[in-house]
Each structure stands twice: as structure tokens, then as C-alpha cells.
C-alpha positions in Angstrom: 26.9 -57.4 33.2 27.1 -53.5 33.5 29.5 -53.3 31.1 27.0 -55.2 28.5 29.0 -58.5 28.0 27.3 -61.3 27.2 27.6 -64.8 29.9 30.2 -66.3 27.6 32.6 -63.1 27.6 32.3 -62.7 31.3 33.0 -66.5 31.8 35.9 -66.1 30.1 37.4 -63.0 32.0 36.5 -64.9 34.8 37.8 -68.6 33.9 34.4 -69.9 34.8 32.0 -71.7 32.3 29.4 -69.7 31.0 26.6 -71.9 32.7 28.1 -70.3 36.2 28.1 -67.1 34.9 24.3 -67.9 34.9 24.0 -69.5 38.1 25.6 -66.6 39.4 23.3 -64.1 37.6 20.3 -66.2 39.0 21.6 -65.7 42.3 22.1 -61.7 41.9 18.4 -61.1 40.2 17.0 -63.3 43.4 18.7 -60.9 46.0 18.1 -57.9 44.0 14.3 -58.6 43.7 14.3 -58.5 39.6 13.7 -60.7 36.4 16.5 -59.2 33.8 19.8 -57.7 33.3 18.7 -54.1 32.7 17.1 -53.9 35.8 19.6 -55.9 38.3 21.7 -53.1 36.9 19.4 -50.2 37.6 18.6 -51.8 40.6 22.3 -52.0 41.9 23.4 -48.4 41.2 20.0 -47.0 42.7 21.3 -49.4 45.9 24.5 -47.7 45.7 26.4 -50.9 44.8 27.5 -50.1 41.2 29.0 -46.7 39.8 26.6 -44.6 37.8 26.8 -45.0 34.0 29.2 -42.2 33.1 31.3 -44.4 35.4 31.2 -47.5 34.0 33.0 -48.0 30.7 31.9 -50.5 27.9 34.1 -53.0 27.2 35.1 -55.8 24.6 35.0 -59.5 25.1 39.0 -59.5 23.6 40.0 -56.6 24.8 42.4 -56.7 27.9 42.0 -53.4 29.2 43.1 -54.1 32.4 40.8 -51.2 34.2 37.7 -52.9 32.5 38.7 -55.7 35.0 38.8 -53.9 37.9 36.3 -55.1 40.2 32.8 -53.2 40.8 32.0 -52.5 44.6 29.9 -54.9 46.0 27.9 -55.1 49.4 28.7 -57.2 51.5 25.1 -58.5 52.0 25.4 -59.5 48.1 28.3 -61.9 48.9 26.2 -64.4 51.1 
């Protein structure tokens, strides 16, 4: 989501359908208290839980950069 890819392209990093991908979404906007992607992602680097933007790096939906796949940190309270 940080990185700006749509539900499909993240589905298909992630071998999950795209309708997960949303579910999952749903799930992080409810814990972190918003309505949209821009702010569950302003909202999770203000919390500390992703990088700051000079940190993250855009990436493609084809490209298979493997250290666009490295996983974000996550809280542990985010898990549940």
C-alpha cells in the first residue's frame, strides 16, 4: 500500500486474491482509526510502524526487485 500498488498488484506479490487484499485493508483502516489509503499510511509512519517516505521505495507491479519485497515492520498489536 505504501509503495502505491494497487489491490490487484499486491494480491499477486502475495498469492492472495485481490478481494483479500481488501479484507485485509479493511481490517488495517479499522485498527488504525481511518477511511483511506493515504491516511492508513500517514497514520502508520506517524505510529512508528512504517519507514518514513525517503525510506520507502516505489515499486512496479512486474518488477521483482527483491528488496521491494522485503517486509515493512509491523506492531505487534496490528497482527491480532
Amino acid at each position: 500500500m505504501a509503495q502505491g500498488l494497487t489491490g490487484t498488484a499486491i494480491g499477486r506479490r502475495l498469492g492472495i486474491s485481490p478481494r483479500t487484499v481488501t479484507k485485509h485493508q479493511e481490517k488495517l483502516y479499522r485498527k488504525l482509526q481511518v477511511s483511506d489509503r493515504v491516511t492508513a499510511v500517514l497514520r502508520a509512519q506517524s505510529w512508528g510502524l512504517l519507514p518514513v517516505n525517503e525510506e520507502l521505495r516505489p515499486a512496479s507491479p512486474e518488477s521483482p526487485d527483491s528488496s521491494a519485497r522485503r517486509p515493512l515492520p509491523v506492531d505487534e498489536d496490528l497482527r491480532r
